[in-house]
N, C-alpha and C positions, 0 to 999 in steps of 0.2 A: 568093426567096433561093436560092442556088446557093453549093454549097462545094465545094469543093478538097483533096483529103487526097492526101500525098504529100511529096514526091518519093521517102520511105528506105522501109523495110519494116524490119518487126522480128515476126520468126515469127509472121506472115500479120495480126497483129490490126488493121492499116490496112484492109488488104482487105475483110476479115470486117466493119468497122466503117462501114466502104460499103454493105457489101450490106447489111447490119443499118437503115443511116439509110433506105437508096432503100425499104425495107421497110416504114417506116412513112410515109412520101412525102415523104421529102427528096429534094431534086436534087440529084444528090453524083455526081462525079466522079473518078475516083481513076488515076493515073498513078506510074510509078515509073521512075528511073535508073538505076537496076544490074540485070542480068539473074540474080545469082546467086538473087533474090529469087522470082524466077520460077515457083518448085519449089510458091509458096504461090498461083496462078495470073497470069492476063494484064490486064493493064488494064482499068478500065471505063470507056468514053471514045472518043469517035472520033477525036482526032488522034494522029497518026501519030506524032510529030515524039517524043515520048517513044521508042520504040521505035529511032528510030536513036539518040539518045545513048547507049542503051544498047551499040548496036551498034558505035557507037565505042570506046565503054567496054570494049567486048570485046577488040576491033583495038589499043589502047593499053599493055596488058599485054604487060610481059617484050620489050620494043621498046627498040632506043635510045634516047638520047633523042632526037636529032637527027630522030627519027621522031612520040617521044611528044611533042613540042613545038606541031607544028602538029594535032594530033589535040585535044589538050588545048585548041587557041585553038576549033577548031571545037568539041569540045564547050560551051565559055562562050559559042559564039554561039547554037548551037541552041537550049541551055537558056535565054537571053535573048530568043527569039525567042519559044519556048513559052510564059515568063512573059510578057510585051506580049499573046500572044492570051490570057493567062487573065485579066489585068488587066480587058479588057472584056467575060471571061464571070461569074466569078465575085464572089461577097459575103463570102466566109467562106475562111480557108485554114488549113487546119490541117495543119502541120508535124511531123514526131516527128526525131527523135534528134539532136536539133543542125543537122539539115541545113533549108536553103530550095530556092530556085532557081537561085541563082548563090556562087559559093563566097566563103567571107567571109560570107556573109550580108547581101550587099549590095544585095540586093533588098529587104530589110525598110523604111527607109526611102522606097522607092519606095512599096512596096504603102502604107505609112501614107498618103503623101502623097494617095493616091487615095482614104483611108478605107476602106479594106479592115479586117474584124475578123481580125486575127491571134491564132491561139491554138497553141501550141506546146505539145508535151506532150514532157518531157524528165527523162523517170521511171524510164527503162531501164536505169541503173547507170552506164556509161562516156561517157554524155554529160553528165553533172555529179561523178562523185566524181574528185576529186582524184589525177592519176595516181599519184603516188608511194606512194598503197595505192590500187591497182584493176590485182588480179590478172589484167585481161584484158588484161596485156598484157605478161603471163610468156611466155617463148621456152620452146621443146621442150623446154628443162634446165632449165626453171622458173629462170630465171636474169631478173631486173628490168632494164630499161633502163639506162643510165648517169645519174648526176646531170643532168649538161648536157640531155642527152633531156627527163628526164622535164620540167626546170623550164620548157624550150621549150614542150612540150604545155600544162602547166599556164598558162603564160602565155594560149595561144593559145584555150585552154577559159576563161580568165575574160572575156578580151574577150568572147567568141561569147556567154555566156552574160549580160556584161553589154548585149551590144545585143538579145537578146532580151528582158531586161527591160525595155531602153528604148522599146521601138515594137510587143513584144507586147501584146497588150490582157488577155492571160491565159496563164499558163502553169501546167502540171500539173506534179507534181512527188510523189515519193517520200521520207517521212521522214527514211528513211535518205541513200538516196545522194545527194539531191536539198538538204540542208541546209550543206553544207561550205560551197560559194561563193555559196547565195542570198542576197541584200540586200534581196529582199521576198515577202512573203506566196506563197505559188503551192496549186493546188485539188491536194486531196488525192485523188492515185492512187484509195486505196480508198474515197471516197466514190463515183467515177465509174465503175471497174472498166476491163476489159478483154473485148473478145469472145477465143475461142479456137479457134482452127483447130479442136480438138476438134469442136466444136459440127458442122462438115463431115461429125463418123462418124457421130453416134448421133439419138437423137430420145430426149426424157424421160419417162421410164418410173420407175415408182415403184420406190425402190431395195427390192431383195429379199437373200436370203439367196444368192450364186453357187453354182452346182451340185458347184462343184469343196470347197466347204464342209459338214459336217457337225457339227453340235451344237459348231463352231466349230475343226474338227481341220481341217485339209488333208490332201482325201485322197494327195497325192502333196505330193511335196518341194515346197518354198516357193524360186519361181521373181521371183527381184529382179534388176530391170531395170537399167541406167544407160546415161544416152544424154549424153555429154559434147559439146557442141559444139566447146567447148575444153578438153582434159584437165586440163592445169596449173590453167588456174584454178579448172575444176571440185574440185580435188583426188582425183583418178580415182585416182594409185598409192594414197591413204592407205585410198579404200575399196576396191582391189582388195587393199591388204594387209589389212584387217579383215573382208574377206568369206576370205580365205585362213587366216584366225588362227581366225574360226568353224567353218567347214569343220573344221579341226585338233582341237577342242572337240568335235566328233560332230554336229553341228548339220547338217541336210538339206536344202542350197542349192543351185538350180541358176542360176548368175549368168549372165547375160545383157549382154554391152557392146558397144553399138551406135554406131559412129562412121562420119562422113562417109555417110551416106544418106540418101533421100529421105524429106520428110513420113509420106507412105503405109507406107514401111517401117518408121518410128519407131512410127508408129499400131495397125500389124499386130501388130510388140512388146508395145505395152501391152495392148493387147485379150488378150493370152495369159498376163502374170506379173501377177502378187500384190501387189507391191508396187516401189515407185520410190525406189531411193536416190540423190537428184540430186546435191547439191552441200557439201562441206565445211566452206566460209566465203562465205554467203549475205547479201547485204544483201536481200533481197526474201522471204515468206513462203511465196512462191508465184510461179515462173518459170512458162516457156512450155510447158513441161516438164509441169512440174506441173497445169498448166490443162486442158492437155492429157487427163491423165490423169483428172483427176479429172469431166471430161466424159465418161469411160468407168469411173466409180465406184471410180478405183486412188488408193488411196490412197498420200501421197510422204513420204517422210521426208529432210526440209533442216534443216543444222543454220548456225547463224551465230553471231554474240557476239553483235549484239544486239535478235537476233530476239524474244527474251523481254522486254528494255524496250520494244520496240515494242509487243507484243503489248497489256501495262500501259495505253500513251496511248493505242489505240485502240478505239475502242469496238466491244465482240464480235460485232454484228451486220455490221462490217465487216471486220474480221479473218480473210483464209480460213483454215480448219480444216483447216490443214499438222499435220503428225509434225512437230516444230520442237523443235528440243534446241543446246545451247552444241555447240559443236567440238569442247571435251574429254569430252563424254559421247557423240558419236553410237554408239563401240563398246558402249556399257553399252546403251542406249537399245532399237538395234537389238536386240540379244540379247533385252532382254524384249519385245519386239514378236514374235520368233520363238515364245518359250517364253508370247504368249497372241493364239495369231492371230486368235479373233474380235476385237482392238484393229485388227490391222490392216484386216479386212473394215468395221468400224462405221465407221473415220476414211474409207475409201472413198465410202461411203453419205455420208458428213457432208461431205466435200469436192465429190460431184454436187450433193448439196442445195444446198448452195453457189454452187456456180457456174450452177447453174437459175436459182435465185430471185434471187440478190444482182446477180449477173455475167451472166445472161442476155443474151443477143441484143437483144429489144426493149427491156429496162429499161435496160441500159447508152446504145443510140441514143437514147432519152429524154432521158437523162443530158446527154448530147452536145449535143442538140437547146437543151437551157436554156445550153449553156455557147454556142453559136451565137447565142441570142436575145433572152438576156433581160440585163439592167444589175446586176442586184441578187442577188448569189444567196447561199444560207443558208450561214450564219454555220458551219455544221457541216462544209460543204466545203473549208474553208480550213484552210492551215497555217502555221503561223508559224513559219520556221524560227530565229530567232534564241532562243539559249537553248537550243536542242537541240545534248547532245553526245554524236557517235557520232565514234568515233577508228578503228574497224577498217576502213573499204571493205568490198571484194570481194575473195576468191577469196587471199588472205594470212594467214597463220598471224598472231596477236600477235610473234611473234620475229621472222619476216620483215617485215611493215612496221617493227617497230622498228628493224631495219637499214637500210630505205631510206631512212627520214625521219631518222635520224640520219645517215646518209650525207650525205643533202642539204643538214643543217643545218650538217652539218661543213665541208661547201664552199662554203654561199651564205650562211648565215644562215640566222637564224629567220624571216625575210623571204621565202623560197624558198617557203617553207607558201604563201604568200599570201592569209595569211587575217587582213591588218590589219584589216579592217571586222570582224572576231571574236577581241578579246581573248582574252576565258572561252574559248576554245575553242584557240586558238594558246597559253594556259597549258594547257589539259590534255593539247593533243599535248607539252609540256615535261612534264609530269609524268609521262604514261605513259613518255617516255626513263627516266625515273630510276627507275620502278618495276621491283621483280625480276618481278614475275610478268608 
């Protein structure tokens, strides 16, 4: 057996999840088409042929079109070229963020036809939640896309993601983000885990007490990190305004925000603060971020709406052991995590343990390995998302999407949602409109 992981990258864990398989003696192959990805290393693989599409991909940007035109026909041929010779190397492909080998996804079909096992992992937030709440795709003035925009994406996210049901043989998926537009069952995120670029810094060592800790005081000021890829959605001013409002109160912070740099410089960051204030309005318990960190025993504090229902349906052994608080409380939350810093040192300890034992390197390839080989897999792995109802997305206030999706509804209908295959769900985005809070 020989598998295939690739084309997208999503903060290194394809890579990582390569090295992890060839580690226990899989044949695993791993190639990618964007160079911005790069940062998280180079291919493993000897053809070439990935390595120019990216270099097209370079050459195509900020080009006329007249220019981006034929760049764009050669990249569908190269990347058509590359799938034909993977056809007769590989068994197994495994896909993340919506993407395959040729755009549309019009390879899928193909690969079926030859019997290829297709498994798509599409758990990342912006490749299934519903644009019209999925803050990642607020402009610089945090301002949402137009109706017509957003209803086009959404269109174009249900097709993709219904032909991935249709010819994937399995697809992963996340509670939260991952339930809006499913029509069938998909293997739960956190049964399978993620590897983490972290795992690249450190080796596991039994968590201790850190040096810069005494009888649980910090001997200097409590140094919180934030590393926003994207600000807006992260909600970066609301916790630079509450890291400013603390300060104000007498509170001894030295804030730390890290934007636009490399891996290694994010890494150097956390290895020196105390603690990770990542994100405002989370659909995930635990970002890349946060994996990150807690591979070098930092504990994160992410808050969402409804990270706490999630937390409920899943069972604690899979649950990472995030600082995970509602939106309207991360100011209260935070403060007492200052005024009892051994909470923040223990939740660090508890988040290593975590991603050692649960999320490890070899456990997780393991994981991987049964969703490669085997027909039949436990009933605990699976999620059923009909019936599940989450109305907030990512990275949007309750007020803010309650403006976009009433905006949307005011101009297309209730039909704009597109979420006819979910009644109960298409009534609760109607009732959340009508609610004050």
């Amino acid at each position: 057996m020989r598998v295939f992981i690739g084309p997208n990258e999503v903060a290194g864990q394809y890579r990582n999840l390569a090295i992890a398989l060839r580690a226990i003696g899989v044949d695993c192959d791993y190639y990618i088409f964007n160079d911005e990805n790069l940062r998280y290393g180079g291919d493993l693989g000897s053809s070439r042929l990935p390595a120019l599409v990216r270099w097209l991909n370079v050459h195509r940007r900020n080009k006329p079109k007249v220019v981006r035109l034929p760049i764009s026909i050669s990249i569908e041929l190269m990347s058509a070229i590359f799938m034909l010779r993977c056809i007769f190397l590989y068994d197994v492909f495994l896909f993340g963020f919506g993407c395959s080998f040729l755009r549309w996804n019009i390879d899928l079909p193909i690969l079926k036809f030859f019997k290829k096992r297709i498994i798509a992992n599409l758990s990342h937030g912006s490749d299934m939640t519903p644009p019209y709440i999925d803050g990642a795709l607020l402009d610089h003035a945090s301002r949402m896309p137009e109706s017509d925009v957003l209803l086009g994406r959404s269109v174009v996210m249900k097709k993709r993601i219904k032909r991935f049901e249709k010819y994937a043989d399995l697809i992963i998926g996340s509670p939260l983000s991952s339930s809006y537009y499913s029509d069938r069952k998909f293997i739960n995120l956190f049964y399978i885990g993620r590897v983490s670029q972290g795992f690249r810094y450190t080796e596991r060592q039994k968590s201790t007490a850190d040096d810069r800790c005494c009888h649980g005081v910090f001997s200097r000021r409590v140094r919180i990190l934030h590393a926003p890829s994207h600000a807006p959605g992260k909600g970066t001013a609301i916790i630079k305004k509450m890291i400013a409002d603390l300060l104000q109160e007498g509170y001894e912070i030295d804030f730390v925000e890290i934007v636009g740099k490399s891996n290694d410089a994010v890494i150097e960051e956390l290895k020196s603060c105390d603690l990770v204030v990542d994100q405002v309005y989370a659909d995930l318990p635990m970002s890349g971020l946060a994996a990150e960190a807690a591979c070098l025993g930092k504990s994160t504090l992410i808050a969402g709406y409804d990270l706490e229902r999630l937390k409920v349906i899943t069972p604690p052994e899979c649950f990472p052991p995030m600082l995970v608080c509602d939106p309207d409380e991360l100011y209260v939350t935070l403060r007492e995590l200052l005024d009892d810093p051994t909470e923040i040192q223990s939740a660090g300890e508890r988040a290593k343990n975590f991603v050692f034992d649960h999320w490890g390197e070899r456990a997780v390839a393991q994981r991987y390995l049964k969703l490669f080989t085997e027909g039949t897999l436990p009933d605990a792995w699976w999620y059923d998302p009909k019936g599940a109802i989450f109305l907030h997305g990512y990275g949007l206030s309750k007020a803010g999407s309650r403006e976009v999706v009433s905006r949307m509804i005011d101009r297309y209908g209730v039909r704009a949602l597109g979420l006819g295959h979910r009644p109960d769900l298409e009534a609760a985005f109607l009732n959340f409109l009508r609610s004050p809070d």
